[in-house]
N, C-alpha and C positions, 0 to 999 in steps of 0.2 A: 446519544447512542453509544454504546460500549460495545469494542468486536476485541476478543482475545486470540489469538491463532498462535501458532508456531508455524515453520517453515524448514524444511531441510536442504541447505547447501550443499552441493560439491568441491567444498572447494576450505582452503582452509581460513580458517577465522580474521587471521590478520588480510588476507587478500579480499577478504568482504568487507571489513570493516572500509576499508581503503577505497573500495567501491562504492562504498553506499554514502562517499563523501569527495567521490571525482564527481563533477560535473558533464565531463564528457559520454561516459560510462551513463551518469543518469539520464540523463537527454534520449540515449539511445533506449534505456528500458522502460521510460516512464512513458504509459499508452496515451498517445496523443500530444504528448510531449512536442510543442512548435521553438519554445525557447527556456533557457535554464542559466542565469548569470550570476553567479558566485561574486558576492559582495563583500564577505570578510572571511575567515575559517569556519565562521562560526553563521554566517548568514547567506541566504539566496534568494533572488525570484526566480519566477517562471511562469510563462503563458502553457496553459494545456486544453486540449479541443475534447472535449467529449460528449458523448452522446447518453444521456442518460434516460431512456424511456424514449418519448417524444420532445425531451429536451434537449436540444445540443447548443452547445456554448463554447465561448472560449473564456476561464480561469485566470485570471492575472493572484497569483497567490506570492504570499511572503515567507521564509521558513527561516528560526533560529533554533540553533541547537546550543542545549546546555548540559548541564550535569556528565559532562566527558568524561569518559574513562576508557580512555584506548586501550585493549580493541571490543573492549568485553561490554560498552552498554550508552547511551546517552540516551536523551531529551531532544522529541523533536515537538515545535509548538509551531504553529502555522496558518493561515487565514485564508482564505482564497472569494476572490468575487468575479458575477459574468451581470453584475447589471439587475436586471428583473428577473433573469433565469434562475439566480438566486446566490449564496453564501454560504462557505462552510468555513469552519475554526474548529481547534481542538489541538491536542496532543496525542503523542501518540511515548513509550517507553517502547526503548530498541535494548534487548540483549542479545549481546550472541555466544553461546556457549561453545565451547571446542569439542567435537566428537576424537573418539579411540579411533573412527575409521579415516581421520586428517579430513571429514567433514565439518560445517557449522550448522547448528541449530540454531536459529532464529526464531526468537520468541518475538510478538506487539502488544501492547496492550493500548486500547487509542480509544479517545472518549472524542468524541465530535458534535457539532452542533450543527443543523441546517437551517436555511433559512428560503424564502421565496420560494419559487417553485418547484426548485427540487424537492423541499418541505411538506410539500403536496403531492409527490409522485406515491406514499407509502413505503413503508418499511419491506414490502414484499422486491419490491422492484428496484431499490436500491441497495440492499442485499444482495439479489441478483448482481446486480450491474459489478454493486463490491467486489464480490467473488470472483467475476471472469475478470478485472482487472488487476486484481492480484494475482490473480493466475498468469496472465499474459507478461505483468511486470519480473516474477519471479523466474518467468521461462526466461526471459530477455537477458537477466542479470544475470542469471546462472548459464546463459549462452557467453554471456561479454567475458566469463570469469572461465571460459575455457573448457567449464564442466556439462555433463549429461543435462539434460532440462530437468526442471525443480519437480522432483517428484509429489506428490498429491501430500497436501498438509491434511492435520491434526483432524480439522474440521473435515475434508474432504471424506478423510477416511471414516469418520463416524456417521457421516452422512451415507456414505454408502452402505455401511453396516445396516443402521435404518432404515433405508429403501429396500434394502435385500430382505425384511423380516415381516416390513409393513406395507401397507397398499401406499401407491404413492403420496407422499400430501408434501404440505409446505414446507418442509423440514428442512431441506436444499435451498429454496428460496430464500426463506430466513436466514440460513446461512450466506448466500449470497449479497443479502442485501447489508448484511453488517461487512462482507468482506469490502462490497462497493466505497462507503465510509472510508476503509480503511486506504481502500486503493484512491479515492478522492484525495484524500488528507497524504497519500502516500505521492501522490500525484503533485499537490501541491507542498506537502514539504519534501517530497526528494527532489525535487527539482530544484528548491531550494539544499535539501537536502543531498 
């Protein structure tokens, strides 16, 4: 599965970067986040609880990051397992660009794999689930870093374009369920991350 989004911070590029590799910081924004232990600069676990459909689990995931380039981008690569409830891997690329308004723009671009039951849930519903938890994790971060909550990404907004012109259909969903992915993999590599 591939989910692309960007993201608009409050907040300026070095104080994000700096967040999105404090552990404490992450612990408090990643949804469900029970535990997050910084292993090298470059490495982390973390357990995280979620509920994804009629699945809930707890995540023991692993996250390294490479290709560093402070502040402006890295590599985050990650793995996560609950047992039979299922398995996800992937990577995900982090830029952040500096706005004129001493905002950051956050771009992902995250290719993920699932496996076991969440595997079974469908792309509609983990989509879904993507979506609000990237949303939730974005508020969170962009609360810890001082600024307004994250205002509606990329996708958000095309979504709503869409629903505004069309009868409703899956269009949101779909979006959702690729952000889910993302906020899984975000889940278990920021927490590593």
């Amino acid at each position: 599965m591939q989910i692309n989004d960007e993201q608009l911070i409050d907040a300026p590029r070095e104080k994000v970067y700096a967040a999105l590799n404090d552990p404490a910081i992450l612990k408090k924004a990643i949804p469900g986040c029970q535990e997050l232990d910084k292993k090298s600069d470059t490495e982390m676990t973390a357990t995280v609880v979620l509920k994804i459909g009629p699945v809930k689990a707890a995540f023991d995931g692993e996250v390294q990051l490479s290709d560093l380039r402070p502040p402006s981008s890295y590599t985050i690569t990650g793995k996560g397992s609950s047992g039979a409830s299922g398995h996800a891997s992937g990577t995900a690329k982090v830029t952040l660009e500096e706005r004129d308004d001493g905002g950051t723009l956050l771009r992902y671009e995250v290719t993920a794999k699932l496996g076991g039951q969440l595997a079974q849930l469908g792309a509609r519903m983990l989509q879904g689930t993507a979506k609000k938890l990237a949303r939730k994790f974005f508020a969170a971060l962009s609360e810890e870093l001082g600024g307004a909550p994250a205002p509606a990404t990329k996708a958000d907004r095309k979504a709503e374009k869409k629903k505004a012109k069309e009868k409703p259909i899956a269009t949101v969903e779909w979006v959702i369920g690729g952000l889910l992915v993302a906020a899984v993999l975000a889940a278990i590599i920021y927490s590593n991350v």
